[in-house]
Structure formats: structure tokens, C-alpha cells
VOVOKOL-407686 format. One record per residue: residue in three letters; x, y, z of N, C-alpha, C, O in turn. Coordinates in pm, whole numbers, padded with zeros to 5 digits, always signed. Layout:
ALAXYZXYZXYZXYZ...
! end
This chain:
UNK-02210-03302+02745-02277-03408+02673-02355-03491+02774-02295-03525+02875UNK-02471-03524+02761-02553-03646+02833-02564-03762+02735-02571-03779+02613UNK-02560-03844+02861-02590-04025+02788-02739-04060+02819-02743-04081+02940UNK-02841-04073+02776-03004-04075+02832-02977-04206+02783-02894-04253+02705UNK-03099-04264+02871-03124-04404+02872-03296-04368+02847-03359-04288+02916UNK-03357-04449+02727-03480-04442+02710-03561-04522+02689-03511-04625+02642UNK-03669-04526+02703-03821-04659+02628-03810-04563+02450-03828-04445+02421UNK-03779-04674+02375-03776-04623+02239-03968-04619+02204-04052-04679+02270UNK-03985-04565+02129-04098-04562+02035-04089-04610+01895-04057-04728+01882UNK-04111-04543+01794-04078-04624+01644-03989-04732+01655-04040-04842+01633UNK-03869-04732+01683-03751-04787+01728-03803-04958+01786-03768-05065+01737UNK-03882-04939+01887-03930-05044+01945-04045-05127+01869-04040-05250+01881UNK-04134-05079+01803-04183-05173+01689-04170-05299+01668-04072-05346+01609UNK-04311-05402+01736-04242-05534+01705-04139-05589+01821-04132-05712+01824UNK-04078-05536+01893-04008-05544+02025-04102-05604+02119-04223-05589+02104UNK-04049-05677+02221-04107-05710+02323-04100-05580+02406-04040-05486+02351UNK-04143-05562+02511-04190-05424+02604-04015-05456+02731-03963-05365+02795UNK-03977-05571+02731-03874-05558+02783-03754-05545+02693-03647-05577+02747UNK-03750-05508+02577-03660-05506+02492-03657-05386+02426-03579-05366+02332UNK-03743-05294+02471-03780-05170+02354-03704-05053+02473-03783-04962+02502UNK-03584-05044+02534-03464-04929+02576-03398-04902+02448-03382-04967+02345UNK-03363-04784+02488-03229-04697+02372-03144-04645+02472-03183-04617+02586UNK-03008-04629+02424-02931-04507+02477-02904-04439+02345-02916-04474+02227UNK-02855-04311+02416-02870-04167+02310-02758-04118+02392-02732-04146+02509UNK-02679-04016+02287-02593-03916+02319-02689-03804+02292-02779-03808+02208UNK-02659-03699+02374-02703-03531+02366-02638-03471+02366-02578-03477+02473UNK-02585-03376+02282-02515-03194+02321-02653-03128+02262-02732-03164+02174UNK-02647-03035+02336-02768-02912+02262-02885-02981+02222-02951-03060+02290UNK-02913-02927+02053-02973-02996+01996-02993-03079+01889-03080-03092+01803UNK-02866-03142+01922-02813-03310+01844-02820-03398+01929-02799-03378+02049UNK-02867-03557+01857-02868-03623+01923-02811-03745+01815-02850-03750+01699UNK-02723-03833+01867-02706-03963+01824-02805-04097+01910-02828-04075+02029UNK-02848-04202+01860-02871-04303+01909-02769-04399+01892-02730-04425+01778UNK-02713-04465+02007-02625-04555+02047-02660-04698+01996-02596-04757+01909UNK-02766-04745+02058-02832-04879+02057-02940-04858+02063-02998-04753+02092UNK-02993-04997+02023-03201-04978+02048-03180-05119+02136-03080-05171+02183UNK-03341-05162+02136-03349-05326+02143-03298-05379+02247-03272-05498+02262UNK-03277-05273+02339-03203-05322+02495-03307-05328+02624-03419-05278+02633UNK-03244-05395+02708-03349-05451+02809-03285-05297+02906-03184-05235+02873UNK-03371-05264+03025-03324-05151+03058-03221-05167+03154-03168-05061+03187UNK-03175-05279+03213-03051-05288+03280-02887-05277+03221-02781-05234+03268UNK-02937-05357+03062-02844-05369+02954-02813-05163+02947-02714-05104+02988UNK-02930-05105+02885-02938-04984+02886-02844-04921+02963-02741-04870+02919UNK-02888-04924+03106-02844-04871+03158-02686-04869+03219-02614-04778+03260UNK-02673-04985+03207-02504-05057+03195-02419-04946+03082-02333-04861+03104UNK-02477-04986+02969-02411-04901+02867-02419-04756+02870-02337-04679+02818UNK-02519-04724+02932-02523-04589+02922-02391-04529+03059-02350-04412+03054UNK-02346-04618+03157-02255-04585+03240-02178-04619+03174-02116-04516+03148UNK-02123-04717+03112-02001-04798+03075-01902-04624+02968-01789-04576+02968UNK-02032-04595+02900-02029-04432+02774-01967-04322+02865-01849-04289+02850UNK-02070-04249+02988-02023-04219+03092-01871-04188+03121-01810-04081+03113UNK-01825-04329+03159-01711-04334+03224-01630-04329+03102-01513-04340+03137UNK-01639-04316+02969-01557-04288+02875-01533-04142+02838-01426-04088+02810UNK-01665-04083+02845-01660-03982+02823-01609-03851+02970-01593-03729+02963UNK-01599-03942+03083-01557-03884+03159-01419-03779+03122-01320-03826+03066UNK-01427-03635+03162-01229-03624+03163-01154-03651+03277-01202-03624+03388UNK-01075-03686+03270-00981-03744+03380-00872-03636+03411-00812-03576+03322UNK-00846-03612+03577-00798-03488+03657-00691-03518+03678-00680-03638+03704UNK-00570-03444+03682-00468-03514+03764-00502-03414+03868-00545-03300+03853UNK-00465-03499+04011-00450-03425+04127-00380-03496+04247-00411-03603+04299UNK-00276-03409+04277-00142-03465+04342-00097-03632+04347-00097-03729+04422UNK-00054-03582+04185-00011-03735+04168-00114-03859+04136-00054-03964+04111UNK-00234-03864+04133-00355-03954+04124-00431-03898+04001-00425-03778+03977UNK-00500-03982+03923-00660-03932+03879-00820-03932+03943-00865-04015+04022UNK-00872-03848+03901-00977-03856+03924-01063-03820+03818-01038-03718+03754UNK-01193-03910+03782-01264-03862+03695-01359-03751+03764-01387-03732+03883UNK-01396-03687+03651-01525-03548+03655-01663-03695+03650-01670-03805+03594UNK-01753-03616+03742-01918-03684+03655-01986-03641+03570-02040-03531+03579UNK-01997-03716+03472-02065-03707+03327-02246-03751+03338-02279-03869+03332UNK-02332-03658+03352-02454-03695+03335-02533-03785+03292-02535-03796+03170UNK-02586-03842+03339-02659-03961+03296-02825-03934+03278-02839-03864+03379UNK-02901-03938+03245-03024-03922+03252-03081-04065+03216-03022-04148+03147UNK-03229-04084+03284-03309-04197+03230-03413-04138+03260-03523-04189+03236
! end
């Protein structure tokens, strides 16, 4: 799965130009939109914050470790 961080189009309509980010989920060729109307730091916050959820978590000797989950912008 990827978390993309984007400049919306339709979506942004009426938006200020610092307000018109999306994040999106991807597998294949589905896509959900997360949020619109985000500034791209906000964006991009959330799009890690998703990330680290969707991370799977390892056990290895006794500790975790997460896998990295793709991010795109």
C-alpha cells in the first residue's frame, strides 16, 4: 500500500493554493482519499503519521522493529 501526498485538483476548487494538498491511500488500482484542504506540511505529517500505522511491526530478539511503508509526494 502507498500513502501519496498530493496538490488536489477538483478537490481544491475555491481553496487557497496553500490549502489545496490531499493524502490518498493506493493498492493497485484503488485509491481512497484521506483528506483534502491541507497545507502540504499538514499533508505530509499525516501522510507519515498513516505510514507508521500501517507499518508491520517485527519482532527481533526480543525488540520491535517497524518495516518502511512508502510514502510518495
Amino acid at each position: 500500500m502507498q500513502v501519496e501526498v498530493d496538490m488536489g485538483s477538483a478537490s481544491s476548487r475555491g481553496r487557497p493554493p496553500e490549502r489545496a494538498w490531499l493524502v490518498r491511500l493506493r493498492r493497485s488500482d484503488r485509491t481512497v482519499v484521506v483528506a483534502i484542504g491541507l497545507s502540504r506540511s499538514a499533508a505530509e505529517r499525516l501522510a507519515e503519521q498513516i505510514s507508521d500505522l500501517l507499518r508491520p511491526v517485527r519482532q527481533q530478539a526480543g525488540r520491535t522493529s517497524p518495516d518502511r511503508a512508502e510514502i510518495r509526494s
